[in-house]
C-alpha positions in Angstrom: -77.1 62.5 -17.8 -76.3 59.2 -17.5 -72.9 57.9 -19.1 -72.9 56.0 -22.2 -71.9 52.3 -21.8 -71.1 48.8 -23.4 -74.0 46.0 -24.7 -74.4 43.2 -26.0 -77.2 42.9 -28.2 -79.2 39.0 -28.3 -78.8 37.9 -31.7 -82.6 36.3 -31.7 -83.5 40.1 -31.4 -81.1 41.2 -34.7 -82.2 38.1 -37.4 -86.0 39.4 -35.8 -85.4 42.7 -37.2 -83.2 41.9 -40.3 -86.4 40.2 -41.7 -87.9 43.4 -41.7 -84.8 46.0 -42.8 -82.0 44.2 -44.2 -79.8 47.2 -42.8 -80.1 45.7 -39.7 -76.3 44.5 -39.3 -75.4 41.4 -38.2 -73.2 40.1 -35.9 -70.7 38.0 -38.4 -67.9 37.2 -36.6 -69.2 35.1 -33.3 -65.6 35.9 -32.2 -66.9 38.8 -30.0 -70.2 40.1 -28.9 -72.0 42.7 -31.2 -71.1 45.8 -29.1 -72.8 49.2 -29.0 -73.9 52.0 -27.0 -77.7 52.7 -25.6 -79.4 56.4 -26.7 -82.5 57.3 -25.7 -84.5 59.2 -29.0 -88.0 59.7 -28.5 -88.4 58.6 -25.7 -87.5 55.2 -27.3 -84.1 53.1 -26.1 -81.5 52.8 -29.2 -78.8 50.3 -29.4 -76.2 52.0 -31.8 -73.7 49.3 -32.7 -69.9 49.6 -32.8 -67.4 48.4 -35.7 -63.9 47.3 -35.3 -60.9 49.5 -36.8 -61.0 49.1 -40.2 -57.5 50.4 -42.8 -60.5 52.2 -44.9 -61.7 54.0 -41.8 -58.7 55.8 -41.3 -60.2 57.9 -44.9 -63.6 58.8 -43.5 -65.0 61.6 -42.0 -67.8 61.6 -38.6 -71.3 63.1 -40.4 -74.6 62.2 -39.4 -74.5 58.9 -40.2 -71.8 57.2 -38.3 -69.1 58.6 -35.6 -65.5 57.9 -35.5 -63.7 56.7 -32.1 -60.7 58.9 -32.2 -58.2 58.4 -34.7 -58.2 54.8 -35.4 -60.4 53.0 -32.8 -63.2 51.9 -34.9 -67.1 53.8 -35.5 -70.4 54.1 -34.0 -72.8 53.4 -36.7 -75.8 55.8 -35.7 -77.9 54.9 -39.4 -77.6 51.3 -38.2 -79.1 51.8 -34.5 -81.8 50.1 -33.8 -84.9 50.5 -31.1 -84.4 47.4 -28.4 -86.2 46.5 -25.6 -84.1 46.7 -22.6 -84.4 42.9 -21.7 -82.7 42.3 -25.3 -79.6 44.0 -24.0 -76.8 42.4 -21.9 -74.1 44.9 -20.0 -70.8 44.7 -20.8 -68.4 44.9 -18.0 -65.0 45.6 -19.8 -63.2 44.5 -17.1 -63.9 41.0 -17.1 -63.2 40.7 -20.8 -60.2 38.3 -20.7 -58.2 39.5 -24.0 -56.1 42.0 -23.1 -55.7 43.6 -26.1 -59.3 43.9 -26.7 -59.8 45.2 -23.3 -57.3 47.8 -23.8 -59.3 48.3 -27.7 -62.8 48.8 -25.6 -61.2 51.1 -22.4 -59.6 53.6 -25.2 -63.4 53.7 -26.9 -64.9 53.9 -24.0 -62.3 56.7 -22.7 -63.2 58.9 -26.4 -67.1 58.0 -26.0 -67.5 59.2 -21.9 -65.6 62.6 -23.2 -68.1 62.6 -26.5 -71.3 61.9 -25.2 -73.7 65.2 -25.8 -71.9 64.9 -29.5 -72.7 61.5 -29.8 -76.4 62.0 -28.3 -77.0 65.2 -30.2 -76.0 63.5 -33.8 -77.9 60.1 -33.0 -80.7 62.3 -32.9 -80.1 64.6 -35.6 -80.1 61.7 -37.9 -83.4 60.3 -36.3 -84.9 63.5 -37.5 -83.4 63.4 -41.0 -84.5 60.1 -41.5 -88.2 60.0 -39.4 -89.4 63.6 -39.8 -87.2 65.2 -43.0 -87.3 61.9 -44.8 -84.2 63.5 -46.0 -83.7 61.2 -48.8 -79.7 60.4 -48.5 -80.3 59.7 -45.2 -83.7 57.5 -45.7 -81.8 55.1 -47.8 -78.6 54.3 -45.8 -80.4 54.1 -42.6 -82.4 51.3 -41.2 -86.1 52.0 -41.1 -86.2 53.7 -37.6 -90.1 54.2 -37.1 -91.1 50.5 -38.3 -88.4 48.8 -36.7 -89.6 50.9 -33.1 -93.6 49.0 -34.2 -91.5 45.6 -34.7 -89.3 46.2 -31.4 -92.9 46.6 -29.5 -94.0 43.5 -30.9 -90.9 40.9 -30.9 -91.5 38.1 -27.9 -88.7 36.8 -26.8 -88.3 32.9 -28.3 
């Protein structure tokens, strides 16, 4: 299997799908790219975007809906990936990202994510099935609309 690794996601891609599921998350601080990890589900490519450390994530639990980077280093939002055509996506090479501290942030993720991986595939696609073939209703309403966002991701042209 192929390691997991860093993107960027173009942000003419996200306000395309966001006018089609507002769960689509934005990228609000235009401090740093919008960073996530790629997942193939159905045969389909996933972008499943990452969120800072947050004080109130220190409280939650990993469940199907988003995964936890060790104890403090932020989540992986799996109900907020989203389906993205591969020339939408833009590799991140941590090494040449010149704050050090965010570096170091991105390394330690990257350290818990290579030794997570088959958890991290295996959930992003247990969700996908509670949300696509369950319609397991929890899950239906806090995660963007996977199977109508793939039919918009086959149609978005690139402006």
């Amino acid at each position: 299997m192929e390691r997991l690794k860093f993107y960027h996601i173009d942000d003419d891609y996200i306000k395309y799908l966001y006018q089609f599921d507002i769960r689509v998350p934005f990228n609000k601080n235009n401090r740093r790219p919008y960073i996530g990890i790629i997942l193939e589900i159905n045969n389909i490519t996933y972008f499943a975007p990452m969120f800072s450390p947050k004080q109130q994530h220190s409280k939650y639990k990993s469940n199907a809906t988003y995964i936890k980077i060790g104890k403090d280093m932020g989540m992986i939002k799996l109900n907020n990936m989203i389906p993205v055509n591969k020339e939408n996506l833009k590799y991140i090479d941590i090494n040449k990202i010149e704050d050090k501290k965010y570096r170091n942030l991105l390394i330690q993720q990257n350290n818990f994510i290579q030794i997570n991986t088959d958890k991290i595939r295996k959930m992003a696609n247990k969700l996908y099935k509670f949300v696509t073939v369950d319609k397991k209703e929890f899950f239906v309403n806090i995660s963007c609309n996977f199977k109508m966002l793939e039919e918009k991701c086959k149609s978005y042209k690139k402006r």
